[in-house]
N, C-alpha and C positions, 0 to 999 in steps of 0.2 A: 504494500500500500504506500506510493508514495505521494507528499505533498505535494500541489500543485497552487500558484496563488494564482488571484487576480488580475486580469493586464491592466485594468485602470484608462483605455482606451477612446471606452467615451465618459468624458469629461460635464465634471457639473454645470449647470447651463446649456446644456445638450439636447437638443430634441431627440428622445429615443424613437429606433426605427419602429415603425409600426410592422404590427404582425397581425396573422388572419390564419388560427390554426386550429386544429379538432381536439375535442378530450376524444377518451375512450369510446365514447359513444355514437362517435360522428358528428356531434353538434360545433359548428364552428364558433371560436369568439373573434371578438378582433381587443386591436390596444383600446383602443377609444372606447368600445363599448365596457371594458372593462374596470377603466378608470373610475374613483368613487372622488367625491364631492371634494374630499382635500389633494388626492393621488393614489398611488397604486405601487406596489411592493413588489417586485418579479423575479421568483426565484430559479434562477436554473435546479434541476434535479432529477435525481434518479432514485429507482427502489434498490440496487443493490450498495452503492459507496455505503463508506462504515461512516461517512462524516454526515450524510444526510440522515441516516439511522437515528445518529446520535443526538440530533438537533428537531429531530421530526414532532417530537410529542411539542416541545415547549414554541416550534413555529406554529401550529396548530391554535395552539391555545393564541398565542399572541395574535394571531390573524383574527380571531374571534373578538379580540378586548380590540383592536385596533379600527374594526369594521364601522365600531361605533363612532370613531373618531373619524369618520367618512374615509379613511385609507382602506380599499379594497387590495386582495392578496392574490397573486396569480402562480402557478407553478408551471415552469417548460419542461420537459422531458426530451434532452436532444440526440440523446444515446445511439450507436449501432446495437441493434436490436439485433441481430444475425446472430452476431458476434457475440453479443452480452442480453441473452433470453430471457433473464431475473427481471430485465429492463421493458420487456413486451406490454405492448399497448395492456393487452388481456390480462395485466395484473396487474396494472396503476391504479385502476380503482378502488382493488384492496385495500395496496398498498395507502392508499390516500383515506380510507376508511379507516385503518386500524390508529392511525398516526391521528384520528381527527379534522384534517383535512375537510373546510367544508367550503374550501375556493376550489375555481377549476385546475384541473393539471393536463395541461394540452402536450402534446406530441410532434414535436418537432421533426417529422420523419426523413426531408433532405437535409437538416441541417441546418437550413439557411439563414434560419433565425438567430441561429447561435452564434454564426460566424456576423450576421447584420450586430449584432450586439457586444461582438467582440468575446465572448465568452469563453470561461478558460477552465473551472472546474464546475464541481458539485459538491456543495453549494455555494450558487457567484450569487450575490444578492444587487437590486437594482433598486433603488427609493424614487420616484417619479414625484413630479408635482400635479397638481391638476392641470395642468398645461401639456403634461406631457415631458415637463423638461426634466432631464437627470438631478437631483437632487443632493441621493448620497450614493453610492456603491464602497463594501467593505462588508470587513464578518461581521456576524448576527451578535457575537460575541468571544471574550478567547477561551471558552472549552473547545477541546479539542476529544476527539476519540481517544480513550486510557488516560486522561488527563488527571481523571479522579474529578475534574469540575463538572459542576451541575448546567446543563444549557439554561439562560434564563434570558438570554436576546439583549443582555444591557446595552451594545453598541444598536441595536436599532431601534432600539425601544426610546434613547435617546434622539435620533435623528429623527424619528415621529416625533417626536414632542417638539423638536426643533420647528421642523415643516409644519406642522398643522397650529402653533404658535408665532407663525411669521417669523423665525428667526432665520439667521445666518447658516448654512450647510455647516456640521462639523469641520473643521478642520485639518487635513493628515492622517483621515481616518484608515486603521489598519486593513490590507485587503484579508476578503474572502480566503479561503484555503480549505480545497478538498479532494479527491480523484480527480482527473484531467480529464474531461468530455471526451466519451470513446467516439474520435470521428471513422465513418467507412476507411477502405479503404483509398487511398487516394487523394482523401476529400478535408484531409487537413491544414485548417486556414494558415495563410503565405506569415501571419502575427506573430507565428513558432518557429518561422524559417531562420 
């Protein structure tokens, strides 16, 4: 299992790309319809990394206490799914069920989303405004898997407070860090070259 961080690529003040992609079900979302009253939280992720495992229950929860504060929660799924089967569409919804999960977790099936977003592991988290614009990207918090720390999101939990308080984005916030997005073959973005 090795660390992977965040590239930090796109930059706060940044219109994130818009996407238009399916959950498990086929129902498509897009960005915009997703966005809530203050912004929108977007997490890349997968069901098998140990770092999503580790963090799954306590994003769950926070997505829920956060909803209220007009911040809606999005989950991506960008995985080769060939390659890494634990990652199949036909078991995100468990997976998103057991974890609490009660935002959508769509399926990134080329890719492209992940690469439009610059995106480097699981979990890369993304803080939008209601505008759409990047706010904060960085870890949820510093537990890490075997850490012995309890996930409790303090690094995003603070950036919503920031955002939906009209304040200033964090400052030098530390990146994300978890398994590297299993891209197909091929098809891995020129960002790693």
């Amino acid at each position: 299992m090795s660390e992977v961080h965040s590239t930090f690529r796109l930059r706060p003040g940044d219109i994130a790309p818009e996407f238009q992609l399916p959950d498990p079900d086929g129902q498509i979302h897009t960005l915009a319809q997703l966005r809530g009253e203050q912004g929108v939280l977007v997490i890349f992720a997968c069901n098998h990394c140990p770092y999503v495992i580790h963090l799954a229950d306590a994003v769950g929860q926070m997505a829920k206490e956060v909803a209220h504060k007009g911040v809606n929660t999005v989950a991506i799924m960008s995985n080769d799914v060939k390659n890494y089967p634990d990652d199949h569409p036909d078991l995100m919804g468990g997976f998103a069920d057991k974890f609490g999960w009660s935002f959508p977790y769509l399926y990134d099936e080329n890719q492209e989303v992940a690469k439009a977003w610059s995106a480097a592991c699981t979990p890369d988290f993304f803080l939008l405004d209601a505008a759409g614009k990047l706010f904060y990207a960085g870890q949820f918090d510093d537990s890490r898997p075997k850490s012995g720390k309890e996930a409790t999101g303090s690094d995003m939990r603070y950036a919503i407070e920031r955002l939906t308080a009209g304040d200033e984005a964090p400052k030098d916030p530390f990146p994300s860090s978890g398994c590297n997005i299993k891209w197909k073959d091929g098809n891995e973005p020129s960002y790693f070259g």
